[in-house]
C-alpha positions in Angstrom: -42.6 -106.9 17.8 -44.0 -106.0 14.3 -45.7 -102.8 16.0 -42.3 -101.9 17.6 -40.8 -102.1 14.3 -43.4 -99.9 12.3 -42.8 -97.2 15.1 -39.5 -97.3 14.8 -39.8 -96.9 10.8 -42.0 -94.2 11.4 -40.4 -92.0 13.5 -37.4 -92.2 11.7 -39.6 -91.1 8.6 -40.8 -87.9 10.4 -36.8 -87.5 11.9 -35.5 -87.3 8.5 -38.7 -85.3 7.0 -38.3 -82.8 10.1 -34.5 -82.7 9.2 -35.2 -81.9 5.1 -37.7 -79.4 6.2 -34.3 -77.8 8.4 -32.7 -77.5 5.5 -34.8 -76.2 3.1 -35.3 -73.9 5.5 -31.4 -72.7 6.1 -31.1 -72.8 2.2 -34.3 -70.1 1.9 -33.0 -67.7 4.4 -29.6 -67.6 3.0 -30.8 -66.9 -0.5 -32.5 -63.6 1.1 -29.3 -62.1 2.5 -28.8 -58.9 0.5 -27.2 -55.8 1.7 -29.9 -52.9 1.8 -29.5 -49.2 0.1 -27.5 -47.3 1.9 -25.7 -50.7 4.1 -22.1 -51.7 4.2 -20.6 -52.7 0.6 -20.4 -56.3 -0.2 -17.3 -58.3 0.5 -14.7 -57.9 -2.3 -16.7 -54.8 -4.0 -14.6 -51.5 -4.8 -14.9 -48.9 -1.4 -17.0 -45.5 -2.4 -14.2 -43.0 -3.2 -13.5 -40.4 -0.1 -12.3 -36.6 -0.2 -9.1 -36.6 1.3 -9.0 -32.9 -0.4 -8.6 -29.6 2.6 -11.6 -27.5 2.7 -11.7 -24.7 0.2 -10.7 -21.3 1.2 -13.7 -19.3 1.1 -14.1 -16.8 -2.0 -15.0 -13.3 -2.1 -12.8 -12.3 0.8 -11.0 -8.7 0.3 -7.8 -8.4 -1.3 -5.1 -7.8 1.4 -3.8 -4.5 1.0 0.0 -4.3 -0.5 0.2 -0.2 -1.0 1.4 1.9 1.9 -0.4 5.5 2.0 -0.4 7.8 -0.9 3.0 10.1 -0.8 2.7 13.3 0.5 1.9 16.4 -2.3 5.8 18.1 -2.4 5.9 21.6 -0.2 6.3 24.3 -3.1 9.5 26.2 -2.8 9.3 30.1 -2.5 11.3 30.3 -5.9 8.4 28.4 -7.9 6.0 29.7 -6.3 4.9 32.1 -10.0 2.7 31.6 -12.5 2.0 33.1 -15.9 0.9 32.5 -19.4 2.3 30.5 -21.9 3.1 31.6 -25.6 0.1 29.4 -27.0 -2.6 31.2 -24.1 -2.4 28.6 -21.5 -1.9 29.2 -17.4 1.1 28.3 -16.0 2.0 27.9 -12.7 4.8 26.8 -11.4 4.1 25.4 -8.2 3.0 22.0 -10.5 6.6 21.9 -11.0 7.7 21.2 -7.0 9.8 18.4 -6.3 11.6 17.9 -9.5 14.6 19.9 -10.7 13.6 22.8 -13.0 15.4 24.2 -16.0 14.3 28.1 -16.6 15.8 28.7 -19.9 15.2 33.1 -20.6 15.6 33.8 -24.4 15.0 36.5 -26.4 13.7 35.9 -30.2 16.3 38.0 -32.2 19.0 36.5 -30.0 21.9 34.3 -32.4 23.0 32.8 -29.0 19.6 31.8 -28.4 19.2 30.5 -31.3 22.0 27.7 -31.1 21.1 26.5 -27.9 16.9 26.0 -29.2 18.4 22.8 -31.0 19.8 21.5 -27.7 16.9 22.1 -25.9 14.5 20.8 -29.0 16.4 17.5 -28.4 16.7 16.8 -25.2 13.2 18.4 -23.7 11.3 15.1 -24.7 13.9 13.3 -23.3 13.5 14.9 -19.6 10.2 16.1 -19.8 9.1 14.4 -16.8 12.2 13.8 -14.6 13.8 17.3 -15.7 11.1 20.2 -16.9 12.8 22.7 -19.2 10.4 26.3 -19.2 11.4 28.8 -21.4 10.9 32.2 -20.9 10.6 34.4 -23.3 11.7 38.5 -23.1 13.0 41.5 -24.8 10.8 41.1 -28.0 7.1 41.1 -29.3 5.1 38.2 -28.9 4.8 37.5 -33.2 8.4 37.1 -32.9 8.4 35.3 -30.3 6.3 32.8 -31.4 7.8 32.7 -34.8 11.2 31.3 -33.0 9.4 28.9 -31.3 8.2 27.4 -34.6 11.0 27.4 -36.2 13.4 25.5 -34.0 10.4 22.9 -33.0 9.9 24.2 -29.6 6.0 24.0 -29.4 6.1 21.1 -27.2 7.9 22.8 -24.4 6.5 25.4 -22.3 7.0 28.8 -23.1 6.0 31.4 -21.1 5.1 35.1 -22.5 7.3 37.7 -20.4 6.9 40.8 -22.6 7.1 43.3 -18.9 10.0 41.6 -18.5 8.8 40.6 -14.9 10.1 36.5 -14.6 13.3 38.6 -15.9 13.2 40.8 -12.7 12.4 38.0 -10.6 15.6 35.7 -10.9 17.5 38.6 -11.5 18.2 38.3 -15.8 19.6 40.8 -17.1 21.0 39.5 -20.6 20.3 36.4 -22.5 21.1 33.2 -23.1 20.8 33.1 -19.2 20.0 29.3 -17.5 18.2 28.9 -14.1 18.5 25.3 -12.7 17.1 24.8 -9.3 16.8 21.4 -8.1 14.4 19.4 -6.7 15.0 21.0 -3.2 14.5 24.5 -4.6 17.9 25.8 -4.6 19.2 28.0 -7.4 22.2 25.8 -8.2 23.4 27.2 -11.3 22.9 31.2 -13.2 24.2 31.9 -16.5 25.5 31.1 -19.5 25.8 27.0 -21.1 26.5 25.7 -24.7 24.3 22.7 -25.7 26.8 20.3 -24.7 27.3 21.7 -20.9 23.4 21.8 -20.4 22.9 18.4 -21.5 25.6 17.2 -18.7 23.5 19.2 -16.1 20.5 18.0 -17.5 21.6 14.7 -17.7 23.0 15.2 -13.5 19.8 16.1 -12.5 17.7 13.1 -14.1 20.0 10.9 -12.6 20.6 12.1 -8.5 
């Protein structure tokens, strides 16, 4: 009986040292539960921030084209189609002046009439220049004189060409002064003869504006 009881005693020793031994066991292999670099994120931890951003267009692509083709150089009517030289030396032709109505203005240098309508075309030359080209043309004197009227009423800044032969005067049949040639951008002669400053700056004005 005393043996039965001292097994007993033992083998509920080694029961409950087996079941300690369980546990310490379970408590160790807890503690080594970590998540490894690069694992899932721990429970209740902040998620790594995501792109939720499109692609990027790539750079350095050509520019998409927005210009149509380059216009067309304007066909040169037969009536500009002269040239000569200017009062200062220069070549002039007048085929640069295609596609844009022309004002031929034929003056002579001892001419009174001539001399009231310089100031109208001093003034309103710089105002046209570049939608309505005024050329002067310059006959029946000698080129000193010449030259002389074109200081004098401020003309040096529009183009004056030399026609001492008279031959621009043949041309577009001149045959007195203060004579006025428009021809519009077409190259029809619409208008020969005689304007005050305030009628040439109407036509002028026309022009610039159709």
């Amino acid at each position: 009986m005393r043996i039965s009881m001292a097994w007993t005693g033992a083998g509920q020793l080694r029961r409950a040292a087996t079941a300690g031994a369980l546990v310490v066991a379970l408590l160790s292999v807890a503690a080594c539960t970590g998540t490894a670099p690069g694992g899932p994120a721990a429970a209740g931890s902040a998620p790594a921030p995501t792109s939720t951003d499109a692609p990027s267009a790539p750079t350095g692509a050509p520019p998409t084209p927005t210009g149509g083709p380059p216009a067309a150089p304007a066909q040169v009517p037969d009536v500009l189609r002269f040239t000569g030289t200017t009062l200062g030396g220069a070549a002039f032709d007048a085929a640069q002046l295609a596609g844009k109505p022309v004002v031929l203005w034929f003056w002579a240098p001892w001419c009174a009439t001539c001399a009231s309508q310089a100031w109208t075309v001093a003034e309103i030359e710089p105002r046209y220049r570049d939608t309505v080209p005024i050329v002067g043309v310059a006959g029946l004197g000698e080129r000193k004189a010449m030259k002389e009227f074109v200081t004098e009423f401020d003309l040096g800044a529009t183009p004056q060409i030399e026609d001492t032969k008279g031959a621009l005067w043949k041309r577009f049949k001149v045959t007195e002064q203060s004579i006025f040639v428009i021809i519009d951008r077409n190259g029809a002669v619409v208008h020969h003869g005689f304007l005050d400053g305030e009628a040439l700056t109407a036509k002028v004005a026309a022009l610039a504006g159709a």
